[in-house]
N, CA, C and O of each residue as an XYZ file, in Angstrom:
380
protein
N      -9.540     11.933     18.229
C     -10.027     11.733     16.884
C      -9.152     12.556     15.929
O      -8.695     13.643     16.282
N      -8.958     12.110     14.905
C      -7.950     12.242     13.949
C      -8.943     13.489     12.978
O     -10.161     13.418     12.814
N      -7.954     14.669     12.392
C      -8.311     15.260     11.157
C      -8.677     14.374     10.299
O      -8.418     13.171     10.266
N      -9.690     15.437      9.153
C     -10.049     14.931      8.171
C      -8.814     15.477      6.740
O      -8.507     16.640      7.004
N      -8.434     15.238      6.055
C      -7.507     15.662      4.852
C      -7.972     16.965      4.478
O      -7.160     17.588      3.794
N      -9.373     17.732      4.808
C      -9.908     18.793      4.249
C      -9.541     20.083      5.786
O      -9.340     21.297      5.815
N      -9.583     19.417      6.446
C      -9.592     20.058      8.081
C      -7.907     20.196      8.236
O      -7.398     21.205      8.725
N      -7.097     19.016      7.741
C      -5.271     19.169      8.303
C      -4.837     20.018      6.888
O      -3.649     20.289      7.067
N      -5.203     20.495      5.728
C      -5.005     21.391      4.832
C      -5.641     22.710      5.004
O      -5.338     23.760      4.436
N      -6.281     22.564      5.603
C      -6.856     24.346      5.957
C      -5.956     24.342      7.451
O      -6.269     25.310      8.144
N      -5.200     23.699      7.903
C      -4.600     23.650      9.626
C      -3.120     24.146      8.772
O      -2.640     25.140      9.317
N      -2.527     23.795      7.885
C      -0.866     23.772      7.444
C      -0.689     24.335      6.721
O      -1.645     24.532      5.972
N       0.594     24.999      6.392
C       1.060     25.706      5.099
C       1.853     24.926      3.809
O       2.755     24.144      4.106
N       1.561     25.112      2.576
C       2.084     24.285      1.717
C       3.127     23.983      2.484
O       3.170     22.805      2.839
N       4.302     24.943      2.986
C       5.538     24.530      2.999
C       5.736     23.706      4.346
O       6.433     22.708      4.531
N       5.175     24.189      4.959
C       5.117     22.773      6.373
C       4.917     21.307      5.551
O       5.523     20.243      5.681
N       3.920     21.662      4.739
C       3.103     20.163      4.211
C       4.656     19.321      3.427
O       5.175     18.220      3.611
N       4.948     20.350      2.633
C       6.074     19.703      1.612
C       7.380     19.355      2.899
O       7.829     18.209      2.882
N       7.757     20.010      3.607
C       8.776     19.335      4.701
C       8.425     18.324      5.444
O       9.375     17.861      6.074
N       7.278     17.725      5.639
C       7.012     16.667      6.118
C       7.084     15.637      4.644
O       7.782     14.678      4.315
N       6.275     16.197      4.176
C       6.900     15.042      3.049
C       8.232     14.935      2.416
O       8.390     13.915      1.747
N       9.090     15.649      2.469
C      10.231     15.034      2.525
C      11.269     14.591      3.667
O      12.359     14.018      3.656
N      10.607     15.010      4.449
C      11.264     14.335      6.048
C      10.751     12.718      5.717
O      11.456     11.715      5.608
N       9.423     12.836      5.613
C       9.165     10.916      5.398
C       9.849     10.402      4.453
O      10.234      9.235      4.526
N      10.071     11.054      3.581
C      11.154     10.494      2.543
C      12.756     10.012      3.232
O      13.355      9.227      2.497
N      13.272     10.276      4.143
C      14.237     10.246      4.833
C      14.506      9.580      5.930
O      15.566      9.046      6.257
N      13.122      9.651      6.697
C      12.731      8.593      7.777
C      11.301      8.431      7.807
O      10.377      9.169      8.151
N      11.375      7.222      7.336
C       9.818      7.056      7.088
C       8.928      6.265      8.238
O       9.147      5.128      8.655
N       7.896      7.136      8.630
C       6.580      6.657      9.369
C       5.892      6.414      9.002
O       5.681      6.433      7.789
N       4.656      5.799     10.447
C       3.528      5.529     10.029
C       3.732      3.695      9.390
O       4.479      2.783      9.743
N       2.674      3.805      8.339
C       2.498      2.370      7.877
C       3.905      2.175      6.727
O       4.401      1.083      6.448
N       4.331      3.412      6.221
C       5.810      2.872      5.739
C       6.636      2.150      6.227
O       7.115      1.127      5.738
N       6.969      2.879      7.728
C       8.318      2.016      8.556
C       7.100      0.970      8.570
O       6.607      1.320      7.498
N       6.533      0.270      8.872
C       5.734     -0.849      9.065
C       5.943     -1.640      8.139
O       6.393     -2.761      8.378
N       5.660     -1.226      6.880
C       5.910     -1.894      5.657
C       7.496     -2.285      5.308
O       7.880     -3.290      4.709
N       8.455     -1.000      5.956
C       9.632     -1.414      5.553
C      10.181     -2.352      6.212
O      10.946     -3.111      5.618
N       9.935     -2.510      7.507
C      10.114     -3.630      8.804
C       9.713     -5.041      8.041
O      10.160     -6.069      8.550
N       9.216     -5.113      7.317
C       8.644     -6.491      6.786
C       9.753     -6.564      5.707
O      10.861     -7.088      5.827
N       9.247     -5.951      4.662
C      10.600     -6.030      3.608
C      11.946     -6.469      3.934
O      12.621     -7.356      3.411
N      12.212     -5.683      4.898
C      13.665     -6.032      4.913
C      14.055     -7.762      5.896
O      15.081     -8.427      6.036
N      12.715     -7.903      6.349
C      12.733     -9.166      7.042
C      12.651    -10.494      5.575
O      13.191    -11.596      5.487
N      11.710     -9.727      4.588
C      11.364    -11.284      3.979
C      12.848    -10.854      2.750
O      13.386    -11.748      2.097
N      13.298     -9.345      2.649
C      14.211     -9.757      1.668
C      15.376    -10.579      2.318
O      15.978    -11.403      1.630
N      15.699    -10.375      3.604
C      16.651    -11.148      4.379
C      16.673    -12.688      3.722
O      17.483    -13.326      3.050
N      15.364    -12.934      4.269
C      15.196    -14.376      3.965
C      15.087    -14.829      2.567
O      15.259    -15.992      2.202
N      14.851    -14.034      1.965
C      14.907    -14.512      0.338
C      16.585    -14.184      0.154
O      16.997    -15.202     -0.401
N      17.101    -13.776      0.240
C      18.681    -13.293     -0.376
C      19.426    -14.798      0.168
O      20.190    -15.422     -0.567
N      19.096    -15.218      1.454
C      19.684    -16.425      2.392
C      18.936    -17.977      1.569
O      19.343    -19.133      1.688
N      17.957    -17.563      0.893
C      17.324    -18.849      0.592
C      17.545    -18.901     -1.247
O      17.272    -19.960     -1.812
N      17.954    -17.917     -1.927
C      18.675    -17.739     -2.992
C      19.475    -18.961     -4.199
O      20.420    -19.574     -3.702
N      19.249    -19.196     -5.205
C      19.991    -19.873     -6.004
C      21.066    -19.586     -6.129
O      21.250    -18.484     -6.646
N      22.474    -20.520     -5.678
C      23.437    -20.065     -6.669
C      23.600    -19.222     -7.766
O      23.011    -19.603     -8.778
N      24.346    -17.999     -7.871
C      24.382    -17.078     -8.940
C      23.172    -16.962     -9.607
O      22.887    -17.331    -10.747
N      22.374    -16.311     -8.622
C      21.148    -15.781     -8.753
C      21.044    -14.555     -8.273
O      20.984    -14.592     -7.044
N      20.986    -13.219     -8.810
C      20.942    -12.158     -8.881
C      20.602    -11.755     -7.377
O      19.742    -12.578     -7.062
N      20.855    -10.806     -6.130
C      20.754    -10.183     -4.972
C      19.326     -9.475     -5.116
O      18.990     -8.522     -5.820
N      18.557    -10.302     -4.162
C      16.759     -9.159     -4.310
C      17.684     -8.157     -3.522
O      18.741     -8.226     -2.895
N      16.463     -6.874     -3.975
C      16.558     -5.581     -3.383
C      15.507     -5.377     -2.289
O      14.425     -5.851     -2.637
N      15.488     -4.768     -0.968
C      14.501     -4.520     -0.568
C      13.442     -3.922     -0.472
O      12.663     -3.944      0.481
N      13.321     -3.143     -1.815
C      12.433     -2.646     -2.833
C      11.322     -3.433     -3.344
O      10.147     -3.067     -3.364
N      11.813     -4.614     -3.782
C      10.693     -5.392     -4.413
C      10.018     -5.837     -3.379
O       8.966     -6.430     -3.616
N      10.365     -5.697     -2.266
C       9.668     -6.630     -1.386
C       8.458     -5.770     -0.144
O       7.915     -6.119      0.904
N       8.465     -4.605     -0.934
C       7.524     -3.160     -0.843
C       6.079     -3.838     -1.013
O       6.049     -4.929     -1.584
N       4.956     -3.306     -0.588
C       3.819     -3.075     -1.673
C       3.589     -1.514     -2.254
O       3.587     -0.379     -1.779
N       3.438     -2.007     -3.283
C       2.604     -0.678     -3.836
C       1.452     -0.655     -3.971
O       0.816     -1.614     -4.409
N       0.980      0.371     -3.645
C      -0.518      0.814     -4.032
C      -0.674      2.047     -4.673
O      -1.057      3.128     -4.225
N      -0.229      1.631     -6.063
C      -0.848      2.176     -7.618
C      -2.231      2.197     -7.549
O      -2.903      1.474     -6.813
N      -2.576      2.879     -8.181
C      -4.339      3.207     -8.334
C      -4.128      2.602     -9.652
O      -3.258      3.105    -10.364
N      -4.966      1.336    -10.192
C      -5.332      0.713    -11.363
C      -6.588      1.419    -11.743
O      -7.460      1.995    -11.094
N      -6.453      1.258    -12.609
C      -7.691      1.984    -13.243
C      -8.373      0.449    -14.203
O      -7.977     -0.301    -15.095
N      -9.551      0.616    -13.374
C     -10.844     -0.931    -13.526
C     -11.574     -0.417    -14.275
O     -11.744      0.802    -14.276
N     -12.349     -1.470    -15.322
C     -13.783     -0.801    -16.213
C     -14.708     -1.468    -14.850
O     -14.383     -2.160    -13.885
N     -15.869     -0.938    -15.271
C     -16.815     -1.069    -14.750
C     -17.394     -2.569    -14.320
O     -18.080     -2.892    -13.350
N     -16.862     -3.350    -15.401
C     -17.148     -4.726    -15.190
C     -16.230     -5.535    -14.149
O     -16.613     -6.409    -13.370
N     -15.020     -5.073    -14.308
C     -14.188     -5.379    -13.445
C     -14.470     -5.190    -11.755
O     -14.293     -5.989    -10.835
N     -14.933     -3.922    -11.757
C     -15.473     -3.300    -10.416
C     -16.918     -4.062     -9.666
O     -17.080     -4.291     -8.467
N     -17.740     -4.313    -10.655
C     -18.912     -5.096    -10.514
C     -18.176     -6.746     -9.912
O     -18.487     -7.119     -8.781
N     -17.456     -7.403    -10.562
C     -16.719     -8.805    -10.199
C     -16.703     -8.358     -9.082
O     -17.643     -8.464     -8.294
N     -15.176     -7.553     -8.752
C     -14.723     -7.778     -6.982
C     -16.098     -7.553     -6.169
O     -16.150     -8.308     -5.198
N     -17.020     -6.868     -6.279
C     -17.968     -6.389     -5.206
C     -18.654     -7.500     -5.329
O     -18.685     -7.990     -4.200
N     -19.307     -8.275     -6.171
C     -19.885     -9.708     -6.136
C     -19.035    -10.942     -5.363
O     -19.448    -11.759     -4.539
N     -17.637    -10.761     -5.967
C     -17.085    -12.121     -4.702
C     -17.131    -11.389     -3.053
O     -17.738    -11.827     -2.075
N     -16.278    -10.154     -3.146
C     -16.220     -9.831     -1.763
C     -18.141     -9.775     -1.289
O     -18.389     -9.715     -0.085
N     -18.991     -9.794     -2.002
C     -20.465     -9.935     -1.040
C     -20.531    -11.482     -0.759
O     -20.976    -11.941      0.293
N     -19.949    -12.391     -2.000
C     -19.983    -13.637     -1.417
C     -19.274    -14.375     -0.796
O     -19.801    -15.283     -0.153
N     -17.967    -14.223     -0.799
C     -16.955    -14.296      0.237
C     -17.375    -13.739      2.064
O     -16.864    -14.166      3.099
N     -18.333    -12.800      1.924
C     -18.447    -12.239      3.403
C     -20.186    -12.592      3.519
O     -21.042    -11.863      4.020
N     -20.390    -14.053      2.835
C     -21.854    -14.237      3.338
C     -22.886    -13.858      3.085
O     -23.831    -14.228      3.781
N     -23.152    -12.701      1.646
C     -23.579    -12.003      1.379
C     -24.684    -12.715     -0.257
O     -24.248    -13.651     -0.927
N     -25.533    -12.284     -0.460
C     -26.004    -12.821     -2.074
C     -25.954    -11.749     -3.185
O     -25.892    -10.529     -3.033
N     -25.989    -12.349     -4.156
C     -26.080    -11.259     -5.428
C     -27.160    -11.238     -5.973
O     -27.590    -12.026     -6.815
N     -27.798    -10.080     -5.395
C     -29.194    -10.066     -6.111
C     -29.165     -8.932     -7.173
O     -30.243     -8.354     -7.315
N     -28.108     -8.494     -7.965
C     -27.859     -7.978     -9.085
C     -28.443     -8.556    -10.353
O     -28.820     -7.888    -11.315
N     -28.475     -9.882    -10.245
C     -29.098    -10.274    -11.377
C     -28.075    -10.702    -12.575
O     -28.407    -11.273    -13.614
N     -26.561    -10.239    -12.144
C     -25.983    -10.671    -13.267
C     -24.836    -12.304    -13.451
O     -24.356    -12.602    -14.545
């Protein structure tokens, strides 16, 4: 069983913490290399499937990011209503 983020910060020292994060910066694990393994597969195929003098994708764009958006409240209310009805679920919210 895996640490909790509160349990592997009382286990490390800032400076251990910051050398791993820039070691992943350099060779990246975990769900990065995972993510980058894909990228560089679909930018392959997009660069090969390309328009004539059409600009070279990078294998950057072909990343996800996960930015934290910042939702109003109404917004937040939507997704939790489809994902209850999408997974079989009813809305007895009333709205």
């Amino acid at each position: 069983m895996g640490l909790t983020r509160s349990e592997l910060l009382d286990r490390i020292s800032s400076r251990e913490l910051t050398e791993w994060m820039a070691f992943a910066q350099l060779e990246p694990f975990g769900s990065d290399a995972y993510y980058l393994g894909h990228a560089i597969v679909a930018h392959v195929i997009a660069n090969v499937n390309r328009g004539k003098g059409q600009p070279e994708y990078k294998v950057g764009e072909f990343m996800p990011k996960f930015e934290d958006e910042i939702q109003s409240a109404d917004q937040m209310l939507q997704f939790a209503r489809t994902m209850t009805m999408a997974l079989g679920g009813e809305d007895h919210s009333g709205g």
